[in-house]
DRENTI-93781 format. One record per residue: z, x, y of N, C-alpha, C in turn; residue in three letters. Coordinates in pm, whole numbers, plus 50000, padded with zeros to 5 digits. Layout:
ZXYZXYZXYALA/...
END
This chain:
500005008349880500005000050000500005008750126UNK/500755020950094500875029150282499515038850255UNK/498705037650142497665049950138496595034750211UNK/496675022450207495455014950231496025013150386UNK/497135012350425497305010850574496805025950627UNK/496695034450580496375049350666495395046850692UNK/493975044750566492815046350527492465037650689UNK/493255020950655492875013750762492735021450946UNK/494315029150918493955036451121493565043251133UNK/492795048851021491945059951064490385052751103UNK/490815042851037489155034151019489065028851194UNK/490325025851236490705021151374490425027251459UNK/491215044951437491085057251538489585059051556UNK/488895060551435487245063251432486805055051519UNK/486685039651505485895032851586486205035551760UNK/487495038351763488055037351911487305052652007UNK/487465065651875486515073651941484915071451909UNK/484765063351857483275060651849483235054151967UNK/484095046051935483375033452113483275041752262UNK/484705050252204485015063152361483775066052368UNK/483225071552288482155082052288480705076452323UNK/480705063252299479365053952287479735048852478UNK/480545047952520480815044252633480635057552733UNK/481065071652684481015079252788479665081352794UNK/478665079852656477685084952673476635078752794UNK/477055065252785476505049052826476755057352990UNK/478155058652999478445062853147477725074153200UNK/477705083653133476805095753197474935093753211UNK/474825086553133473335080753118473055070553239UNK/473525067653291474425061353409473925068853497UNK/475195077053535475785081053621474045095553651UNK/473615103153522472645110653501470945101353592UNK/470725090553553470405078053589470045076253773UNK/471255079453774471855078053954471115088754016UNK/471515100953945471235114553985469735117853997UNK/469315113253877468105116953894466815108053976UNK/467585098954046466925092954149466875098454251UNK/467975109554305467715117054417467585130954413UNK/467445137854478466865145354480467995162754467UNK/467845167854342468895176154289469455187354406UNK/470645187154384471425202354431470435214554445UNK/470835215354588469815232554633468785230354674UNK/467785218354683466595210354691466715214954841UNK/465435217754942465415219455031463645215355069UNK/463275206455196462515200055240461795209555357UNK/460895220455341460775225755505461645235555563UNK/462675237855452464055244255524464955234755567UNK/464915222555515466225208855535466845209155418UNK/468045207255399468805203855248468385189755259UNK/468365188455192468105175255120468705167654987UNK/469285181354877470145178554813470975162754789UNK/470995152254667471785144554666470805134354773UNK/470035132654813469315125354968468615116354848UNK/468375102654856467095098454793465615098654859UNK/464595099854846463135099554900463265097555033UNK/463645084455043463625082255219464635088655293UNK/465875090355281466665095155305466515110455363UNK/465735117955277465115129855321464135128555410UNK/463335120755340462165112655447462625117155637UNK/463665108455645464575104955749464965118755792UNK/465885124855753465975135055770465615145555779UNK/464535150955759463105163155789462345154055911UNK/461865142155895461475141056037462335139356161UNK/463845141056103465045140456288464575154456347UNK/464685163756209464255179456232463745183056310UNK/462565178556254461075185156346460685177456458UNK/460655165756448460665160756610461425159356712UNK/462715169056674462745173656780462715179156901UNK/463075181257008462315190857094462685202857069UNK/461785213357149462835230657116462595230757275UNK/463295244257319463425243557385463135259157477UNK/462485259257588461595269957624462565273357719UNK/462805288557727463455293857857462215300957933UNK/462335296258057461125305458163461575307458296UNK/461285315158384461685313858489462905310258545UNK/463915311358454465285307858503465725295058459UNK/464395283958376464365271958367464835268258236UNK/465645257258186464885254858022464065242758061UNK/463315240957946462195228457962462135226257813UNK/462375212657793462525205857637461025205857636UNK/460365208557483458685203957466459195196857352UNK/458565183357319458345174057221457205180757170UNK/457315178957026456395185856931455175177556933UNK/455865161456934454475150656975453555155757118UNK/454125157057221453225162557325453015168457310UNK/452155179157226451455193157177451155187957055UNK/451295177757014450405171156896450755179856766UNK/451705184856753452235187456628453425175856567UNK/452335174156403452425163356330452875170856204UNK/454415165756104454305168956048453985159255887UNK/453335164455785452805156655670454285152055564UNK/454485145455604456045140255540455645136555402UNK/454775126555373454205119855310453515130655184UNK/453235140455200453045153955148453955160755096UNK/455155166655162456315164955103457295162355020UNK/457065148155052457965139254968457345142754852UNK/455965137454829455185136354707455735151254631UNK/455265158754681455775175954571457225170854577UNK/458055169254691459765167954596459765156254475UNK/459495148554474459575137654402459175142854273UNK/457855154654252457265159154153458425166754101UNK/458685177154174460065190154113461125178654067UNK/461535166754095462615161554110462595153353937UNK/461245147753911461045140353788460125150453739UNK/460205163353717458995166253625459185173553507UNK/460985174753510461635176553380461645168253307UNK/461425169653141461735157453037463615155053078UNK/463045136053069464585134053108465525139652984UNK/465535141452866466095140352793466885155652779UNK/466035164652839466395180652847467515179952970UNK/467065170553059467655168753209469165164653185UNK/468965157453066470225146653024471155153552989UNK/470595164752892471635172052825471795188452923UNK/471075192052995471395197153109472715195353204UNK/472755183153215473495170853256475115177953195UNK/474785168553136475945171053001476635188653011UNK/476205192453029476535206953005476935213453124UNK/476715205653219476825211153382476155220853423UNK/474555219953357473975234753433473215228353522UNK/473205230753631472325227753775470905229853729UNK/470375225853803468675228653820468175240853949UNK/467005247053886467325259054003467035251954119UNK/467145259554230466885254354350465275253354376UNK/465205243654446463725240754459463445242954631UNK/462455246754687462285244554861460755237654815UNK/460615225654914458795228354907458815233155074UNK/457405238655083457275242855195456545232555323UNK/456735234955429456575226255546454965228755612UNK/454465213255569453025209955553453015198255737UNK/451985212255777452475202955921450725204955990UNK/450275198956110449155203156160449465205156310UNK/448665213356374449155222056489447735223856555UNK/447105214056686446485218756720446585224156849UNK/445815238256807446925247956918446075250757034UNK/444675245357071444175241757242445195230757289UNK/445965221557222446985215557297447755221757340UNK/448335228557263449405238757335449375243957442UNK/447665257457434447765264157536447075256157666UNK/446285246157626446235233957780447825228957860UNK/448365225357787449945225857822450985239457872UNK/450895253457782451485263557869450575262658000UNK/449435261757987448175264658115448915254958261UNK/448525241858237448395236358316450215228458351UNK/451135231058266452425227758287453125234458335UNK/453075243558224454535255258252453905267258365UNK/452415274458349452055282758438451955279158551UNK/451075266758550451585260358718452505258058789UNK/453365252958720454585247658772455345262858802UNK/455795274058743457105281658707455775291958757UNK/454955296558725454755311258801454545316458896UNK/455085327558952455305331859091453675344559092UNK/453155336659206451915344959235452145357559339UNK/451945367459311452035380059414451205378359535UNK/452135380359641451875380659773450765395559784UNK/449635392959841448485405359825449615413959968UNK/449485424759984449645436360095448695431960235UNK/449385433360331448525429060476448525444160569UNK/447395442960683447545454860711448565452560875UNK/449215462860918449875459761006449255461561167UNK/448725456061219448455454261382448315464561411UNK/447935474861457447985481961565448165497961539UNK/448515494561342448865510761327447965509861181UNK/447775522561126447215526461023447375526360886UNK/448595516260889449485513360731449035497560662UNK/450015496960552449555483460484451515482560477UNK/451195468360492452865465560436452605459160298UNK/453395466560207453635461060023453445448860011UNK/452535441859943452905428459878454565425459787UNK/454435415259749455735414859666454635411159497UNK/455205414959467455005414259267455455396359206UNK/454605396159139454785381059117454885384058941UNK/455115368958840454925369558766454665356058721UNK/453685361458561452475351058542452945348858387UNK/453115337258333453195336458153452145341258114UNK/452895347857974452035354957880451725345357772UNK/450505336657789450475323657721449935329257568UNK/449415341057558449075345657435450185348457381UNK/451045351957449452365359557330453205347557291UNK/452865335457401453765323457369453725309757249UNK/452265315057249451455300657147452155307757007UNK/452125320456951452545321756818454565322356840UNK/454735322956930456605322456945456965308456948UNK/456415300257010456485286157038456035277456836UNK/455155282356824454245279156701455905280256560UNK/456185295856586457085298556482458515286456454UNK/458545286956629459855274656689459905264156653UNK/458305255456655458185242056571457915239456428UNK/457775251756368458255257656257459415257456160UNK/460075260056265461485260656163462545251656231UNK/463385250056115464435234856154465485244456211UNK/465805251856230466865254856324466645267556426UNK/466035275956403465825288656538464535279856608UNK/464995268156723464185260956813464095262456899UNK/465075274356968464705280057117463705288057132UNK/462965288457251461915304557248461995307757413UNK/462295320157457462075327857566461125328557560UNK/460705329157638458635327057718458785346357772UNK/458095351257769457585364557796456865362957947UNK/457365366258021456465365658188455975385758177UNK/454785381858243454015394458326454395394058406UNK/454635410358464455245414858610453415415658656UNK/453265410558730451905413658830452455416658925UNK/451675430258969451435434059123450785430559218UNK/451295430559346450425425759421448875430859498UNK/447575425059510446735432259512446775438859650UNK/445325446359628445275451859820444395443359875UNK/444535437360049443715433960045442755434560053UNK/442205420660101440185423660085439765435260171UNK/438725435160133437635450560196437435437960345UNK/437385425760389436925421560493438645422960590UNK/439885424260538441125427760596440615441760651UNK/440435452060552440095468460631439175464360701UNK/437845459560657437145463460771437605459660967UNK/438095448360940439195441661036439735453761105UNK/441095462161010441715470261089440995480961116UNK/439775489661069438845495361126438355495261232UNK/438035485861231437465480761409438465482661508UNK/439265472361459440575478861528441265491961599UNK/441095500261495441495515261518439925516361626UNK/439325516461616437955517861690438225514761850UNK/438865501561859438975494361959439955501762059UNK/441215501161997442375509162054441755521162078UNK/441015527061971440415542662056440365547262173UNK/439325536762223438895535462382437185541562333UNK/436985544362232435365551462208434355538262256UNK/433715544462352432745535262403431015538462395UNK/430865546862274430115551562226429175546162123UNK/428325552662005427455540961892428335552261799UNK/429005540161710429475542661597428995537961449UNK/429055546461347428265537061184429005541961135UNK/429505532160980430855539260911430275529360787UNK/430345535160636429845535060508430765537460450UNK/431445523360423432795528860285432125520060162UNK/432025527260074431915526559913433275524759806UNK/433805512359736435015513759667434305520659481UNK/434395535959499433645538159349433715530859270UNK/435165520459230435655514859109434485501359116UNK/434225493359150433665480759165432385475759272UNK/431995487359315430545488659366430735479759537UNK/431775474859600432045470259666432335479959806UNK/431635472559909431495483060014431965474260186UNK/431845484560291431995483160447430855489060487UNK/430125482260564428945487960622428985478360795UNK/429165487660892429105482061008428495493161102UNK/427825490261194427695501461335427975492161454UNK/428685499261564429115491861702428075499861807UNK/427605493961934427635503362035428385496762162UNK/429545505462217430245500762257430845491462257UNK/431565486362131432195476162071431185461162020UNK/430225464862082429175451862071428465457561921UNK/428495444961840428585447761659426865448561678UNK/426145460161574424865461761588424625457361429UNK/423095455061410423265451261271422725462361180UNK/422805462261066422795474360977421555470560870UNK/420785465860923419325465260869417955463460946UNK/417425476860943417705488060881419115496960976UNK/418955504560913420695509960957420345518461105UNK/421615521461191421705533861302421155546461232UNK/419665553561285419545565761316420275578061400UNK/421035583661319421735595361410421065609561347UNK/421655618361432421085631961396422065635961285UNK/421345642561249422155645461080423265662361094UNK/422245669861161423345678861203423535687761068UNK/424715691461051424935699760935425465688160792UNK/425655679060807425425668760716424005671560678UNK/423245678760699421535673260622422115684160522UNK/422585694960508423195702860440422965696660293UNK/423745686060307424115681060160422045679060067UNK/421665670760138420105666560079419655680960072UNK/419825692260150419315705060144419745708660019UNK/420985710059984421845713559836421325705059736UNK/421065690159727420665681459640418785688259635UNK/418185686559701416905690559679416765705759604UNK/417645714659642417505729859557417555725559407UNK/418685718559388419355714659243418225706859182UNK/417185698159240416535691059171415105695759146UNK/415215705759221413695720459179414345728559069UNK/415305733559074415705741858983416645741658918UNK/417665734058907418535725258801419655737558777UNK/419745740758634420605747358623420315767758627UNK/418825766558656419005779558701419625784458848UNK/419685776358947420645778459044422065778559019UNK/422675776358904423835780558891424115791258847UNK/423975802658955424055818358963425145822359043UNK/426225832559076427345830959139426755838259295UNK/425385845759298425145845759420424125834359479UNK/423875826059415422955814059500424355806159484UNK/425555803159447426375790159404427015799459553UNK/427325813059575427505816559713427175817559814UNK/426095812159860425295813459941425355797759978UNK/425625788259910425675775059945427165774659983UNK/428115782559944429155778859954429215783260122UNK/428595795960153428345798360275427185787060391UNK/427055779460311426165768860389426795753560453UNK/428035750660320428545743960346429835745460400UNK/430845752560374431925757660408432405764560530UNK/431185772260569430845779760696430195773060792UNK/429405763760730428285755560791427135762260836UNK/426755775260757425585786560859424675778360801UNK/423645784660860422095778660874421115782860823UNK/421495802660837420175810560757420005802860603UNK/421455799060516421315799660378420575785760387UNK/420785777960458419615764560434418405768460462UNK/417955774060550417005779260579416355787160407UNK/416875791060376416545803160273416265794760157UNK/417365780460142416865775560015415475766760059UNK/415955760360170414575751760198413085762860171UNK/413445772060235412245781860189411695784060002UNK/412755780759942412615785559836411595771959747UNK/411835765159821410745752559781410085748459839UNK/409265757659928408365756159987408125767160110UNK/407455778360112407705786960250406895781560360UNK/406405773660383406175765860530406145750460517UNK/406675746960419407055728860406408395723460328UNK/409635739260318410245735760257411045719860336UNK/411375723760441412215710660520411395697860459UNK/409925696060479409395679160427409285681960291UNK/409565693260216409675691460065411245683360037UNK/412145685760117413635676960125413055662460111UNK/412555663260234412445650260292411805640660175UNK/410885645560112410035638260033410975635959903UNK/411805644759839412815641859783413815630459789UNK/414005632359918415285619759949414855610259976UNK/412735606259974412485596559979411995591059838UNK/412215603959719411975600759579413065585159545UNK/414355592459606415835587159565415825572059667UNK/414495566359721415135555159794415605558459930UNK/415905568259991416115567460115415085571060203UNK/415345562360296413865563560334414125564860495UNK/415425570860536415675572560682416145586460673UNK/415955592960585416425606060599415615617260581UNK/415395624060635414335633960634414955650160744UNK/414055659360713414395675060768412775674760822UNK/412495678960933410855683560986410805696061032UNK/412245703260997411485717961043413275726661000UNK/412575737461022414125752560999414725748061110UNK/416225754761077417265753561153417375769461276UNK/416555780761227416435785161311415915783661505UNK/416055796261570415875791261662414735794061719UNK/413855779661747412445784961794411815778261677UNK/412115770561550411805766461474410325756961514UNK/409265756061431408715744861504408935733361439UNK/408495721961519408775704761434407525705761327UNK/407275701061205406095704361125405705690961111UNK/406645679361166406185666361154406805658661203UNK/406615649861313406815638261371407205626361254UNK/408235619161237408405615461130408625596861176UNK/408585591161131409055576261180409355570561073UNK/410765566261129411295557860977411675542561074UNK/412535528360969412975524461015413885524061099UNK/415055530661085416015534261153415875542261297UNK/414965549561292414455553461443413615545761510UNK/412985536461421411995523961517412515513961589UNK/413895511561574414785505461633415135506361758UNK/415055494261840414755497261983416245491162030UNK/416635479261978418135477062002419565488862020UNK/419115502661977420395510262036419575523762065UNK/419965534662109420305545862171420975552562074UNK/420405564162011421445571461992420555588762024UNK/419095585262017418575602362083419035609261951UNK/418355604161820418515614461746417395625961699UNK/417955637061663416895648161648415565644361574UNK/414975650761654413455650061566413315660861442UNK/414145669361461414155677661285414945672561220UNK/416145667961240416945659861102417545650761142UNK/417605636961089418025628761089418465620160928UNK/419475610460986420175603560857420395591960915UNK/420805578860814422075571660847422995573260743UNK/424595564760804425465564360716425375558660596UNK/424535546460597424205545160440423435550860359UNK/422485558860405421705568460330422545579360259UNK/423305584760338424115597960318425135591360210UNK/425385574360227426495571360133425815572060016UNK/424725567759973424635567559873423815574959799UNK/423245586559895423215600459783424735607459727UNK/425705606559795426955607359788426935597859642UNK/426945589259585427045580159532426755585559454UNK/425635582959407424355589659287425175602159276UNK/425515611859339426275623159296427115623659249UNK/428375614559262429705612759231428945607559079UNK/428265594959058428175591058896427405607258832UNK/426825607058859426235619158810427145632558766UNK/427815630258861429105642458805429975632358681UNK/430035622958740431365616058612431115608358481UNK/429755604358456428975601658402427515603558340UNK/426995610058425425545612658383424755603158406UNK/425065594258530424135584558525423565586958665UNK/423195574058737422685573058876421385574458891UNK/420925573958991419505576759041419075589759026UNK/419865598259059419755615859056418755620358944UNK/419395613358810419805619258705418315609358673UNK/417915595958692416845586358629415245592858688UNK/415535602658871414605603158903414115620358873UNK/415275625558861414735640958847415345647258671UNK/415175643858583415935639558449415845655858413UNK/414645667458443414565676258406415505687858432UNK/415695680858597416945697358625417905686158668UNK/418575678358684419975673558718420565669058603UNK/422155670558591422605662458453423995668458518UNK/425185666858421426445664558473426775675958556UNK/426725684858418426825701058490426435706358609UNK/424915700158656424335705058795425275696758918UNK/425795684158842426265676558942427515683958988UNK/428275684658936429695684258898429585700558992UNK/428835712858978428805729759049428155720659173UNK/428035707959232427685705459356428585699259427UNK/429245692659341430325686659400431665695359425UNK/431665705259326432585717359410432225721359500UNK/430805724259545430765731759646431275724859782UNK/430815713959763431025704059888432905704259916UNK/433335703259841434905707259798435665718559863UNK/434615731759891434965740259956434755737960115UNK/434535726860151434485727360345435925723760356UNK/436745731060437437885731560443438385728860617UNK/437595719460645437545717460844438915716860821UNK/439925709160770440905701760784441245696560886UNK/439775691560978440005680561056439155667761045UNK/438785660961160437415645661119438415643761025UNK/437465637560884438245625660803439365637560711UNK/438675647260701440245651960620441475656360647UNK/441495652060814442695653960891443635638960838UNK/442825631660785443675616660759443805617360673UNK/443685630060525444265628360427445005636760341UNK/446665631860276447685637760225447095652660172UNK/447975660560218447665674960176447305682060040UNK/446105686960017445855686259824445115675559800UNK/444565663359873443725653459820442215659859848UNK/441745657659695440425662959623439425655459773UNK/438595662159843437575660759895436215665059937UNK/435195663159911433855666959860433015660159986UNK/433165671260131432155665860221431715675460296UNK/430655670060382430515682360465430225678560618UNK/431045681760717430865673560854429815680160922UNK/429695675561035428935681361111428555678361313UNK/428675685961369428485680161494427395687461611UNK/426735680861691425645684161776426315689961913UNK/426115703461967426415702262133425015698562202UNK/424985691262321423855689162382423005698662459UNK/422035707262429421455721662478421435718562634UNK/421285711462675421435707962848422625708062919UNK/423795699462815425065696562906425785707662838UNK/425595712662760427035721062666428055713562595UNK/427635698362592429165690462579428475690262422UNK/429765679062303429475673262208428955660262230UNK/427785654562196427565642562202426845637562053UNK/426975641761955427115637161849428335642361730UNK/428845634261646430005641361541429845631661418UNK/429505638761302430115634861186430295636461100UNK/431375633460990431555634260848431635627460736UNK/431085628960613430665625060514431355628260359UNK/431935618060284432225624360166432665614560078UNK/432965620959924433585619359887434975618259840UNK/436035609259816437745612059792437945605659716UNK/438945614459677439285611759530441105609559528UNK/441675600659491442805595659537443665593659380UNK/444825588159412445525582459238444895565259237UNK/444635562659379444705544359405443165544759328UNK/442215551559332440725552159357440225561659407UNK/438595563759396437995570159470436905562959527UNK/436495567359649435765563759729434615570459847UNK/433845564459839433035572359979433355569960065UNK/433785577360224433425570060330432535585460449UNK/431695575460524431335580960585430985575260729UNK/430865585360843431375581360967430205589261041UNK/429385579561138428725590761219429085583261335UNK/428775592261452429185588461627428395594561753UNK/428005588261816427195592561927427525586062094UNK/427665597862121427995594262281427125601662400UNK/426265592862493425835599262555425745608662713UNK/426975607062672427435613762773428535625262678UNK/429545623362649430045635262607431475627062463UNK/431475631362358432855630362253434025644362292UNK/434965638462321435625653162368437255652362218UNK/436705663662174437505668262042438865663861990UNK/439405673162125440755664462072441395653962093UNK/440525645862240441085630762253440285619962176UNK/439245625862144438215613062099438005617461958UNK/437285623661940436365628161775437725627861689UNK/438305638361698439055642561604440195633561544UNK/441045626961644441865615061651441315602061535UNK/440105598961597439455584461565439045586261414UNK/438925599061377438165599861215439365604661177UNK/440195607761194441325607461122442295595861080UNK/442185589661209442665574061190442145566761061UNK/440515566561088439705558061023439885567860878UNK/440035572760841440505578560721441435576360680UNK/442845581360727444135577360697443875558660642UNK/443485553460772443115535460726442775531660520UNK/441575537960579441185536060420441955540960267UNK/442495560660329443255561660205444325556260199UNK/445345547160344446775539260273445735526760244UNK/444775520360243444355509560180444165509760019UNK/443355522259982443285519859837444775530659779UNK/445665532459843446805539459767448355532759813UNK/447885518259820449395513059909450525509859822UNK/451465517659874452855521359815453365504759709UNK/453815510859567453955498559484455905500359560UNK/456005478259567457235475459631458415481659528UNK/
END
């Protein structure tokens, strides 16, 4: 009887852990059930947890994320951008679909007993499926943020009455290229949503070439020179120039240009014409001396000697015909610089057919300032390049090398007055001046100089001729006024950064 009552509670105990067991299983199948409707531990949406979230729920939560604003520092400012106003959209719907996949794409039954055992599932991320069109953007840095927030640099003005520039102030401009991929990364990610904007320091420019020419005149005016003046500035960097002549302040026009006497300025076409007969066999250290004595000294026999050398009774219109190879067509030599020389040709150009001014220039040499500028010109590329007219019209003897032993020489006139009295001590200059006394009065009534300069701001041509018929007196008039007008130009292209 007590062996059939045992048999019986064990028969009892069994069912009770059977039922336990049939119930916990019921419960975790359940509870497993629950779980696997949302979306497992470690699960991450874009870089959102999402973990434990069901579909929408995440849904919900990756789009609070990303539409939110981030937020731009610029100019001292913040400025919220909505991801919608820049038309970044993100594909939720995309998303979901791959979580939903990682989430059911275990057999439930492995999942179950996974379950059971307490081993997690690894962590899953899907990645953040978004579209970005990014001319919205930079139409928006463009026309929002650059307009609104950037500070434009005040250009440099020149000051009244004296020979300086006062500093602009420095502005700054967004760097909309460096901003579209910083901004881009920002709507990117669910939590680093700030971005510092990158500004350019801009400097302020110089101003326009129509400001100098302005204070030019100026310096002219204050002079008191009541004389015919022509002045040829060339900016080397950008082909941009000043071309004016006055007579007695009354503006003359510069087509065709003022005929003046060329003086020891013809020097230079004398040096350019040797070089383009004989190229690099003139670079000998007693012919490269003999010019140096032509230009530096300013003597006359050695022009004389080369003009001879290309021609013994036509070297002077062998120049001439040269410098009318190159396009200029107001510059010409009709005879030696000796004395007693004869004229070998009556010459007529535009610039002397001109009946509107006075200036009584020589019948053996004559120039204008734009002529002289821009054999100057052609020389300077020719030395720094190998290019120019020089080099297209005489290809056999000019090339860098010939240029470059010409432009030293010119380097050696050492007046250190006219225009290179107006510039900082040691600044590279490549000219050669020149001035007329009148064989009747004894006075000066013509002066000028010509060149090239070479600066840290730029380099540039300028050149200056002047005629007075009555008398230029040195140290109140000539010397003063081309120093001015020099100084002018080199604080224009070298004005002090603020």
């Amino acid at each position: 009887m007590r062996s059939r009552n045992l048999s019986f509670l064990l028969r009892i105990i069994s069912v009770v852990f059977l039922s336990a067991a049939v119930i916990l299983t019921i419960l975790s199948l359940v509870n497993y059930s629950q779980q696997r409707a949302n979306y497992p531990a470690g699960m991450t949406i874009a870089g959102v947890p999402v973990g434990g979230l069901t579909p929408q729920q995440a849904s919900q939560r990756v789009l609070q994320v990303y539409t939110s604003p981030i937020v731009l520092q610029y100019a001292g400012s913040l400025i919220l951008l909505s991801p919608e106003q820049i038309g970044f959209q993100i594909n939720i719907e995309s998303m979901i679909a791959a979580a939903d996949l990682v989430r059911t794409g275990s057999p439930f039954w492995q999942g179950f007993w996974d379950y059971l055992w307490n081993r997690s599932p690894a962590p899953a991320d899907i990645p953040l499926v978004a579209d970005f069109p990014e001319a919205r953007l930079r139409d928006y840095l463009q026309n929002e943020i650059a307009a609104r927030y950037d500070q434009l640099p005040s250009p440099s003005q020149p000051i009244p009455g004296t020979v300086n520039f006062q500093p602009g102030s420095p502005g700054q401009t967004l760097d909309i290229e460096r901003a579209i991929p910083l901004i881009e990364d920002a709507l990117r990610s669910p939590t680093n949503r700030t971005v510092a904007l990158v500004a350019l320091r801009t400097t302020p420019a110089r101003p326009s070439l129509q400001s100098l020419e302005v204070l030019l005149k100026q310096i002219i005016q204050l002079s008191g020179f009541d004389g015919v003046i022509g002045l040829y500035l060339l900016d080397l960097q950008n082909g941009q120039e000043i071309h004016f002549a006055q007579d007695r302040g009354r503006p003359l026009p510069t087509q065709p240009d003022v005929a003046f006497t060329a003086s020891s300025v013809a020097k230079i076409p004398i040096m350019v014409a040797y070089f383009t007969e004989f190229g690099e066999a003139a670079l000998t250290p007693e012919t490269t001396e003999a010019k140096i004595d032509m230009i530096r000294r300013s003597e006359n026999p050695p022009a004389d000697k080369f003009m001879r050398a290309l021609g013994e009774t036509r070297g002077p219109l062998l120049v001439t015909e040269k410098m009318k190879a190159l396009g200029l067509e107001n510059t010409f030599i009709a005879g030696y610089f000796y004395p007693g020389a004869p004229l070998l040709r009556v010459i007529r150009t535009p610039a002397n057919s001109r009946s509107d001014v006075i200036t009584n220039p020589d019948p053996y040499n004559q120039t204008t300032p734009s002529d002289i500028g821009m054999l100057l010109e052609d020389l300077y590329h020719c030395a720094e390049n190998g290019g120019g007219a020089l080099v297209a019209v005489f290809p056999t003897t000019i090339n860098r090398q010939v240029c470059r032993q010409m432009i030293d020489i010119l380097v050696q006139d050492k007046l250190g007055a006219l225009l290179q009295a107006g510039l900082p001590e040691g600044t590279r200059f490549a000219h050669k001046h020149g001035w007329v006394t009148n064989p009747t009065t004894g006075v000066i009534d013509n002066v000028s100089d010509a060149g090239i300069v070479y600066t840290p701001g730029g380099n540039y041509i300028l050149v200056v001729f002047t005629y007075h018929p009555v008398q230029i007196i040195w140290d109140t008039m000539a010397n003063p006024l081309f120093a001015q007008l020099s100084q002018a130009v080199y604080n224009y292209f070298n004005i002090p950064t603020p």
